[in-house]
MMTF fields as JSON, N, C-alpha, C and O atoms, coordinates in Angstrom:
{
  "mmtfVersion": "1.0.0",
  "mmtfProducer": "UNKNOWN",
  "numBonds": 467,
  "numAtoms": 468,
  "numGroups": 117,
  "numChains": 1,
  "numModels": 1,
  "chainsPerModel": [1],
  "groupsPerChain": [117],
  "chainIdList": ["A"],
  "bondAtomList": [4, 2, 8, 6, 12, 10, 16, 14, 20, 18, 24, 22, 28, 26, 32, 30, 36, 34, 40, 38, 44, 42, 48, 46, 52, 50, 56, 54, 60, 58, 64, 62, 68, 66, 72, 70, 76, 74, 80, 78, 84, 82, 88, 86, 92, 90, 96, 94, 100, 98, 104, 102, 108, 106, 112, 110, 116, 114, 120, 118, 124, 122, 128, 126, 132, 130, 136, 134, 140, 138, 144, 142, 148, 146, 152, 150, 156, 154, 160, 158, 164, 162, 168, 166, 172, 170, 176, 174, 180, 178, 184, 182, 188, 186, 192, 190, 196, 194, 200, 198, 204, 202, 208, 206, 212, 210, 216, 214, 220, 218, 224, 222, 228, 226, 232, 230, 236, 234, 240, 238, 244, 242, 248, 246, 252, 250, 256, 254, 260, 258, 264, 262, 268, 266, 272, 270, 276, 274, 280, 278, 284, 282, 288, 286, 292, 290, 296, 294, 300, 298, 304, 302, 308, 306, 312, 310, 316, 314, 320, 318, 324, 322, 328, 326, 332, 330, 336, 334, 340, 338, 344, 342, 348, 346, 352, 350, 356, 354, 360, 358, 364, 362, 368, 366, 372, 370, 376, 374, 380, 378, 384, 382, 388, 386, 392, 390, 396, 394, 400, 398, 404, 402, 408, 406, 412, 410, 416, 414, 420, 418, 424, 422, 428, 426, 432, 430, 436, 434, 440, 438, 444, 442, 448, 446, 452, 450, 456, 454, 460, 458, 464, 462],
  "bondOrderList": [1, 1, 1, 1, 1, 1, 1, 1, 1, 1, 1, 1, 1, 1, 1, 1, 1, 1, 1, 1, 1, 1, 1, 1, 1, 1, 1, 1, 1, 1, 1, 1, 1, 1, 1, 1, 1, 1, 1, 1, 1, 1, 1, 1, 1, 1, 1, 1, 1, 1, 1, 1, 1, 1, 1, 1, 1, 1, 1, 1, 1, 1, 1, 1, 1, 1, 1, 1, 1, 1, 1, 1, 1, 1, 1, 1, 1, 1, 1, 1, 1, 1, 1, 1, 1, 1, 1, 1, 1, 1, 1, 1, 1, 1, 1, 1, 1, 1, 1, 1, 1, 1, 1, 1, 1, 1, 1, 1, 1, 1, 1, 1, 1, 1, 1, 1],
  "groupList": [{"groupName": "UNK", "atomNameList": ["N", "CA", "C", "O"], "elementList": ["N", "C", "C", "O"], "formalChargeList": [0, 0, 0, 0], "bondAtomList": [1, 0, 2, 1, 3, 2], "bondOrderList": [1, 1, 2], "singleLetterCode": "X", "chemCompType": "L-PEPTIDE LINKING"}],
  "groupTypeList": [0, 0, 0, 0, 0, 0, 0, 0, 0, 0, 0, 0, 0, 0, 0, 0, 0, 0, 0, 0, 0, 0, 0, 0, 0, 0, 0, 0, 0, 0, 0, 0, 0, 0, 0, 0, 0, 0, 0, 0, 0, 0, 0, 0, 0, 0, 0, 0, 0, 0, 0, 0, 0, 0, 0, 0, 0, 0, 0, 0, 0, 0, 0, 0, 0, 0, 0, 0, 0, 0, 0, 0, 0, 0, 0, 0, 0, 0, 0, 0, 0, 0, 0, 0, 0, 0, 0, 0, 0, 0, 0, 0, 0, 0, 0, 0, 0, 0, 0, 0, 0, 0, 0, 0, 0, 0, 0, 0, 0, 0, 0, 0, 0, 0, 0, 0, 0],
  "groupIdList": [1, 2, 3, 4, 5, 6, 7, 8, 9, 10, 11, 12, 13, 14, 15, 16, 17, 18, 19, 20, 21, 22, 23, 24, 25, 26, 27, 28, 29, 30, 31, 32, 33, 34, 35, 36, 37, 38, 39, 40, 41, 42, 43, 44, 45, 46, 47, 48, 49, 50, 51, 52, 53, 54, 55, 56, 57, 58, 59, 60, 61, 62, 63, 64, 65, 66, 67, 68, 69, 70, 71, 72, 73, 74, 75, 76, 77, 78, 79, 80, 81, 82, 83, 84, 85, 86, 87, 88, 89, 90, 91, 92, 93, 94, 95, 96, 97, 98, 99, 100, 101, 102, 103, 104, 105, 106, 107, 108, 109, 110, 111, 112, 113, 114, 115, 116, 117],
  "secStructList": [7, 7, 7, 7, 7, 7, 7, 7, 7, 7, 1, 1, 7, 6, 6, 7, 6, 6, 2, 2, 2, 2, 2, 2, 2, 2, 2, 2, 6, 7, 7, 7, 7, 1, 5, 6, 6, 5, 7, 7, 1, 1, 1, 7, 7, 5, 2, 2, 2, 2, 2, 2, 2, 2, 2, 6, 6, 6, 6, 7, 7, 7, 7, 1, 7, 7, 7, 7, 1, 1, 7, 6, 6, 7, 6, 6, 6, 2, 2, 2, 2, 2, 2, 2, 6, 6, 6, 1, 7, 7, 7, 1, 1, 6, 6, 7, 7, 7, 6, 6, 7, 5, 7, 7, 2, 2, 2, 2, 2, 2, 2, 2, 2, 2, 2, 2, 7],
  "xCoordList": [129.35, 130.746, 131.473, 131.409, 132.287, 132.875, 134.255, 135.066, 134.304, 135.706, 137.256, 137.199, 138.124, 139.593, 139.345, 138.435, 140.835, 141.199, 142.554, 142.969, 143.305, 144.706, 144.766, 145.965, 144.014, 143.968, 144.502, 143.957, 145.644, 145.341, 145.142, 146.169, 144.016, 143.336, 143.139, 142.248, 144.8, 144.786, 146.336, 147.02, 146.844, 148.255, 148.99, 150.069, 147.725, 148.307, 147.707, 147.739, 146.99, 146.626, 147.709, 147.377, 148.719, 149.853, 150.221, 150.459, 150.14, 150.826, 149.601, 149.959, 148.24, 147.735, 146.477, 146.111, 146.158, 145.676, 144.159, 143.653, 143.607, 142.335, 142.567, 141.857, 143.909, 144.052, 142.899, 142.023, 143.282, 141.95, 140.682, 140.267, 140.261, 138.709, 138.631, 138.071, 139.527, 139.623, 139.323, 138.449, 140.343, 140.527, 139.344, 138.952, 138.773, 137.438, 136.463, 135.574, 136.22, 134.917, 135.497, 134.578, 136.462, 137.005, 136.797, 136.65, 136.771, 136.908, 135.198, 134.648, 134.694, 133.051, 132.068, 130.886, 132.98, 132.414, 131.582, 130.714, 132.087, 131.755, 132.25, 131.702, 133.64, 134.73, 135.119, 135.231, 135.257, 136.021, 137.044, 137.191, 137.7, 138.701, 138.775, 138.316, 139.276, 139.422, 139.816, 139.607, 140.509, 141.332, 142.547, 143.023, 143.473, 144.535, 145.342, 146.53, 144.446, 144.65, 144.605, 144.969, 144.045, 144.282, 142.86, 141.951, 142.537, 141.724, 141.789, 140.789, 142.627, 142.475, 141.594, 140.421, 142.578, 142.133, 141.953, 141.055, 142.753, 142.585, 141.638, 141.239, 140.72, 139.736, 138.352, 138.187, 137.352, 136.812, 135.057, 134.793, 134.547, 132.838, 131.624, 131.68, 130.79, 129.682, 129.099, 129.09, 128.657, 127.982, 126.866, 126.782, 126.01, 124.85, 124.942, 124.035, 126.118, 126.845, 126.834, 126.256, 127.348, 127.839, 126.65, 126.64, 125.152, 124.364, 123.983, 123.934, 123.685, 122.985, 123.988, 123.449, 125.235, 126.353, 126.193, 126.273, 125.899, 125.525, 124.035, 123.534, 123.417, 122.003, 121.745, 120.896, 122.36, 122.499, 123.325, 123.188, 124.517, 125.046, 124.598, 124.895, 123.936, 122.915, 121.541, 120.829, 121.368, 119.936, 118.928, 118.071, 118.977, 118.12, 116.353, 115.996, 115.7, 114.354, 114.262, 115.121, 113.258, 112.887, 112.084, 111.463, 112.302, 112.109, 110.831, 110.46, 110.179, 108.873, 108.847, 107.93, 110.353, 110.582, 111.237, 111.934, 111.011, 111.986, 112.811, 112.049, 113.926, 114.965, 116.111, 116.731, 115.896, 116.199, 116.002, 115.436, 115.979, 115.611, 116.52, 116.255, 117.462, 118.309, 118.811, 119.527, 117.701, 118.273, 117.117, 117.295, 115.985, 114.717, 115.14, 114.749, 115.992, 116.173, 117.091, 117.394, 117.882, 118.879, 118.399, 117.542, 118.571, 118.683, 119.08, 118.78, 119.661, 120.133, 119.318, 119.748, 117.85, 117.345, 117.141, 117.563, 116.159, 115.531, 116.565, 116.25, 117.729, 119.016, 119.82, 120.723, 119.206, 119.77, 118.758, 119.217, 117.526, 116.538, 116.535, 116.24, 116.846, 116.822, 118.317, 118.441, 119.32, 120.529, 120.316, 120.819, 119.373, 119.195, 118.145, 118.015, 117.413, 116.261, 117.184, 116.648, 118.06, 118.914, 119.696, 120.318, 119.892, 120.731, 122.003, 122.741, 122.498, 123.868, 124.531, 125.711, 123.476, 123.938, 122.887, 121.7, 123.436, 122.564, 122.853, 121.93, 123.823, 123.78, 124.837, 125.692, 124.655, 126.061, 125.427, 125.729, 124.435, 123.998, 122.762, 122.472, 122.196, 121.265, 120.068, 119.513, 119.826, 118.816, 119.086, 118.179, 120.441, 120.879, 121.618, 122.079, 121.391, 122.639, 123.581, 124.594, 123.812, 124.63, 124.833, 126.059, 124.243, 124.387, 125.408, 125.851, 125.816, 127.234, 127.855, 128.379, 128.503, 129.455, 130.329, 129.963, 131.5, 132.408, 133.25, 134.222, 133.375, 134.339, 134.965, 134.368, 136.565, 137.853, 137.012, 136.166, 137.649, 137.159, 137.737, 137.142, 139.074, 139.487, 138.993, 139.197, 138.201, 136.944, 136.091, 136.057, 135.415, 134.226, 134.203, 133.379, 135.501, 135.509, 135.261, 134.266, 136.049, 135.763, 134.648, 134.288, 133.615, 132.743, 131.989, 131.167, 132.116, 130.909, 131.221, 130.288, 132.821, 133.342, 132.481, 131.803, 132.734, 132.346, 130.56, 130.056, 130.127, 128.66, 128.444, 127.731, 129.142, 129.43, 129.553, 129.252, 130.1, 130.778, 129.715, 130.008],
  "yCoordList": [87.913, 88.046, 88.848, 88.545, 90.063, 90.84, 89.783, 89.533, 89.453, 88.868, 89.66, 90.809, 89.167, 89.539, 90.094, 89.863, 91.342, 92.18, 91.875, 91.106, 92.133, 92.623, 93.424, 93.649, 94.555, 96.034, 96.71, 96.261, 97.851, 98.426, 99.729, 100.393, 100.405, 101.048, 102.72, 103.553, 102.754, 103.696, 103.732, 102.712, 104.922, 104.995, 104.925, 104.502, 105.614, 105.968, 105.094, 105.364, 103.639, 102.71, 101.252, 100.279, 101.373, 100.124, 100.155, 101.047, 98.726, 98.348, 98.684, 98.975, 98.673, 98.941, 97.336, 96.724, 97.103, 96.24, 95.834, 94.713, 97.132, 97.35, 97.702, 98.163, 97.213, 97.361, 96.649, 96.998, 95.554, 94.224, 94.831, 94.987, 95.089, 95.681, 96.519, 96.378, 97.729, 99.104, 98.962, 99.571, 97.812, 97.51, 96.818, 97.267, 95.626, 95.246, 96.027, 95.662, 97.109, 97.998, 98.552, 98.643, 98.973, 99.903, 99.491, 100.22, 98.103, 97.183, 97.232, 97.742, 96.753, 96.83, 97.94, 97.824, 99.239, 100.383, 101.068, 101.906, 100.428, 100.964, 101.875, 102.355, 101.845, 102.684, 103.902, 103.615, 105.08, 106.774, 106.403, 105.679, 107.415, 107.86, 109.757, 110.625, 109.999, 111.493, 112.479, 113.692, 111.695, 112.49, 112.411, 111.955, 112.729, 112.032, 110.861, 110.573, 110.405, 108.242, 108.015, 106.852, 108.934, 108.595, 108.253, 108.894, 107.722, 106.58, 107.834, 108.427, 107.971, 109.028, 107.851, 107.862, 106.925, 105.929, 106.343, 105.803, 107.311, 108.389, 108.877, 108.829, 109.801, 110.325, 109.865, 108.645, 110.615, 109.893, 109.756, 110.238, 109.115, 109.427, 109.199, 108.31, 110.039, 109.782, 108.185, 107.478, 107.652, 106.531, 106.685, 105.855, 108.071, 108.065, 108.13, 107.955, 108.391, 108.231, 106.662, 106.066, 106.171, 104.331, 103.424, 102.299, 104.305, 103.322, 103.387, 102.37, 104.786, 104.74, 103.837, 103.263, 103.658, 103.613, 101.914, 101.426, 100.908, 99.741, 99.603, 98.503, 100.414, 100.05, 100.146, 99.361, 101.05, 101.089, 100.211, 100.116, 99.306, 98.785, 96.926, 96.041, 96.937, 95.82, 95.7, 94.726, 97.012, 97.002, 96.468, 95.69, 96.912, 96.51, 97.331, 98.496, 96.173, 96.817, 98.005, 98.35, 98.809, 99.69, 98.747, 97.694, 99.409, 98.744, 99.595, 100.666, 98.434, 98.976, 99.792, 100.366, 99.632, 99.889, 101.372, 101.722, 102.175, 103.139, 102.708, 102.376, 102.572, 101.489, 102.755, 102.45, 103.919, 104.664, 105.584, 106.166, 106.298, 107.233, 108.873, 109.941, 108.607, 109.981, 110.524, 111.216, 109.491, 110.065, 110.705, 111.155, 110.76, 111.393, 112.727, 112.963, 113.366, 114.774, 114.503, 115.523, 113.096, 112.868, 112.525, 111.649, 112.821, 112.343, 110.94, 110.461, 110.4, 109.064, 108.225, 107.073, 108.508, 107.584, 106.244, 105.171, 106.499, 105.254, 104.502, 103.312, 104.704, 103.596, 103.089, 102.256, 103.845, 103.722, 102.21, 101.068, 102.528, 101.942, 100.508, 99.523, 100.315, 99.083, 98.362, 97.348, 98.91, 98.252, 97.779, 96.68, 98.453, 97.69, 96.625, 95.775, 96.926, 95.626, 94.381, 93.287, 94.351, 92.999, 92.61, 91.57, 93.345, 93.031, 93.288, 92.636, 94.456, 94.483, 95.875, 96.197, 96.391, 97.382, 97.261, 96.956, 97.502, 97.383, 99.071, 99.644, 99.571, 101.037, 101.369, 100.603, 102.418, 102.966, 102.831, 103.801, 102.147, 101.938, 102.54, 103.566, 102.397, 102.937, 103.65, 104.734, 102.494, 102.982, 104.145, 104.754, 104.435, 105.564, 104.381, 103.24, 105.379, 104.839, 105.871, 105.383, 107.081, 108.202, 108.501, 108.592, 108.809, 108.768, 110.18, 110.16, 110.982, 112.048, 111.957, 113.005, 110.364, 109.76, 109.152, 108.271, 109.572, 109.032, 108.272, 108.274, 107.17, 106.452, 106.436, 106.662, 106.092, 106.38, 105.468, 104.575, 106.125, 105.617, 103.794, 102.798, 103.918, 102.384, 101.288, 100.142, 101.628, 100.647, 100.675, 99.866, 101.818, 101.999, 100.568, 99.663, 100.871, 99.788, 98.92, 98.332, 98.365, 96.809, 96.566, 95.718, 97.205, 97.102, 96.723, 95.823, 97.347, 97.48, 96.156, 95.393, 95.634, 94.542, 93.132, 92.326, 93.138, 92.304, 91.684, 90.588, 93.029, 93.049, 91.944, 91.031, 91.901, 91.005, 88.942, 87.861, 89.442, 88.116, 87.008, 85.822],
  "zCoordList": [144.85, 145.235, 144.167, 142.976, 144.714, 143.624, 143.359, 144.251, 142.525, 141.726, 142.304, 142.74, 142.264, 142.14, 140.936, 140.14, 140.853, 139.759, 139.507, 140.374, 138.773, 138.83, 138.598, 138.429, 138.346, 137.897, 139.56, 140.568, 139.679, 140.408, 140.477, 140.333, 140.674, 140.459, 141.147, 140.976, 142.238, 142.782, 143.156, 143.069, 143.564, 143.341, 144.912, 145.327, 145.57, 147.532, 148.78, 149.98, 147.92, 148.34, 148.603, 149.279, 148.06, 147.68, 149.309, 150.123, 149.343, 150.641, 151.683, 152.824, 151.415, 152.478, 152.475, 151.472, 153.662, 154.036, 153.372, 153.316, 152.888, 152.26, 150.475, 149.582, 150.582, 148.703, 147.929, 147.137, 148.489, 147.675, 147.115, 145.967, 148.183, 148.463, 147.353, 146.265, 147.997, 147.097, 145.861, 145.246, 145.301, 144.078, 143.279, 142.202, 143.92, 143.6, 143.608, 142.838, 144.251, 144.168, 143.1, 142.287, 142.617, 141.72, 140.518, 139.537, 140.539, 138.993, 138.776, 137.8, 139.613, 139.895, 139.46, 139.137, 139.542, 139.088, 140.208, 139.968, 142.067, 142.838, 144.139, 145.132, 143.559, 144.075, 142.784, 141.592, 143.287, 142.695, 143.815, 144.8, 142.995, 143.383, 143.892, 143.15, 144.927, 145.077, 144.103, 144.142, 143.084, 141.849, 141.793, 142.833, 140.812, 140.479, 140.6, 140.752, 140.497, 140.917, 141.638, 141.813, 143.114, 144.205, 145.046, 144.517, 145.8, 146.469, 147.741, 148.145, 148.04, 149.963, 150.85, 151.225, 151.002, 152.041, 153.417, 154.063, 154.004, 155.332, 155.672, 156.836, 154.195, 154.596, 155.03, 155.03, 155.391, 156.25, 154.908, 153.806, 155.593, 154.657, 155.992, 156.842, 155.901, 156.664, 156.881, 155.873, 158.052, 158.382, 156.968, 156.062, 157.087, 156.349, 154.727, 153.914, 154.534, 152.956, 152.895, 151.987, 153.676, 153.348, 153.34, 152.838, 154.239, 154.0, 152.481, 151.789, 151.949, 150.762, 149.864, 148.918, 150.022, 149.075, 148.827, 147.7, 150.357, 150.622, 150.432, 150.666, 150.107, 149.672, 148.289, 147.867, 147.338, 146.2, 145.424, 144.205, 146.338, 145.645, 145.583, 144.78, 146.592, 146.712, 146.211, 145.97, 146.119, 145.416, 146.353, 145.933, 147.884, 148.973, 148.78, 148.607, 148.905, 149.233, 149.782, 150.592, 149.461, 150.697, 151.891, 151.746, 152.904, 154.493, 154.608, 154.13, 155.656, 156.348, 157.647, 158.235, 157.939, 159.447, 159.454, 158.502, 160.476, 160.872, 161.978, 162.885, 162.294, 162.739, 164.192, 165.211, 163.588, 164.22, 164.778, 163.852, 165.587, 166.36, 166.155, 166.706, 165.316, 165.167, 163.052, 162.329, 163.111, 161.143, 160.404, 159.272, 160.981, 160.387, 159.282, 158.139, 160.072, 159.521, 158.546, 157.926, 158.021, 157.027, 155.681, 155.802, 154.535, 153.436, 153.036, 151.943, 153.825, 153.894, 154.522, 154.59, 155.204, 156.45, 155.759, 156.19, 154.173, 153.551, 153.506, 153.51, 153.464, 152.663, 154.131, 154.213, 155.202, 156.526, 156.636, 156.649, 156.697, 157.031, 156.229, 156.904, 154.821, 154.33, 154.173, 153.487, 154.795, 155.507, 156.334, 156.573, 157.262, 158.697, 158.898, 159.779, 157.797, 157.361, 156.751, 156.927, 156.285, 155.611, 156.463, 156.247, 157.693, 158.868, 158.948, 159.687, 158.058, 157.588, 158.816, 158.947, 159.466, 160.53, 161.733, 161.619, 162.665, 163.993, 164.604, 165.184, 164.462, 164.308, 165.39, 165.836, 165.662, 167.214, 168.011, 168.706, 168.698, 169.883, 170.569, 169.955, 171.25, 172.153, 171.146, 171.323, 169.831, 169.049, 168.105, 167.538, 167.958, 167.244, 165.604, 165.593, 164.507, 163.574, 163.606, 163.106, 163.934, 164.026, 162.828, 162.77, 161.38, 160.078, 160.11, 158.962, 160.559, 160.67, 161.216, 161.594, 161.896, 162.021, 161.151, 160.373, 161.23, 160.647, 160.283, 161.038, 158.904, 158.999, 157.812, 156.759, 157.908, 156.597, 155.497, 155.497, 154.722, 153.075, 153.095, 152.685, 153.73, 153.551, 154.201, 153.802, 155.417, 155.959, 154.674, 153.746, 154.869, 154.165, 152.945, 152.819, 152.17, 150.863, 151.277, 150.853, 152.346, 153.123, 153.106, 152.289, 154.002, 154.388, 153.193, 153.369, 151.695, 150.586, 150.181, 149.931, 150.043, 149.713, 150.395, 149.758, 151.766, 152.559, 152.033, 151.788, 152.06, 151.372, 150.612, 151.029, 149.198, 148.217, 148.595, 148.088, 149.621, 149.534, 150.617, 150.761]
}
């Protein structure tokens, strides 16, 4: 479980629903920032960015399984593959993880947060 901070750790994050998070990955040493104190909670990060990001930050096995049918050609598959071995993604459906799908940075934290807990 990542701990509470009182540090806050980004400037264009205040008042937003995913501050917490933000802030705990940030204290954790598993949240950057875009640059100039700023977090860019709007922008978006690849599905296939967040697995490696949730596999590295868990320190998940490598998996025995290939789990998907559309990430072979990604750089991200192994970290796709041992997310989906710990049960932490079931993917976009119909046997796909869609790893160049997109989601905002201010899920994303949640999501690494949630991990933790």
């Amino acid at each position: 479980r990542l701990p509470g901070t009182g540090g806050d750790f980004f400037t264009d994050d205040d008042g937003s629903r995913f501050e917490d998070g933000i802030n705990r990955l940030a204290a954790a040493g598993f949240a950057r920032g875009c640059g100039n104190g700023r977090y860019c909670p709007g922008l978006t990060v690849r599905r296939g960015w967040l697995a490696t990001a949730l596999a590295t930050a868990l320190q998940l096995p490598a998996a025995e399984t290939d789990y998907f049918r559309d990430d072979s050609d990604s750089p991200h598959e192994d970290n796709i593959n041992r997310i989906a071995a710990a049960r932490i993604t079931t993917g976009c459906g119909d046997g796909r993880y869609c790893p160049d799908g997109r989601v905002k940075r201010d899920v994303a934290a949640v999501f690494l947060r949630r991990a933790f807990d």
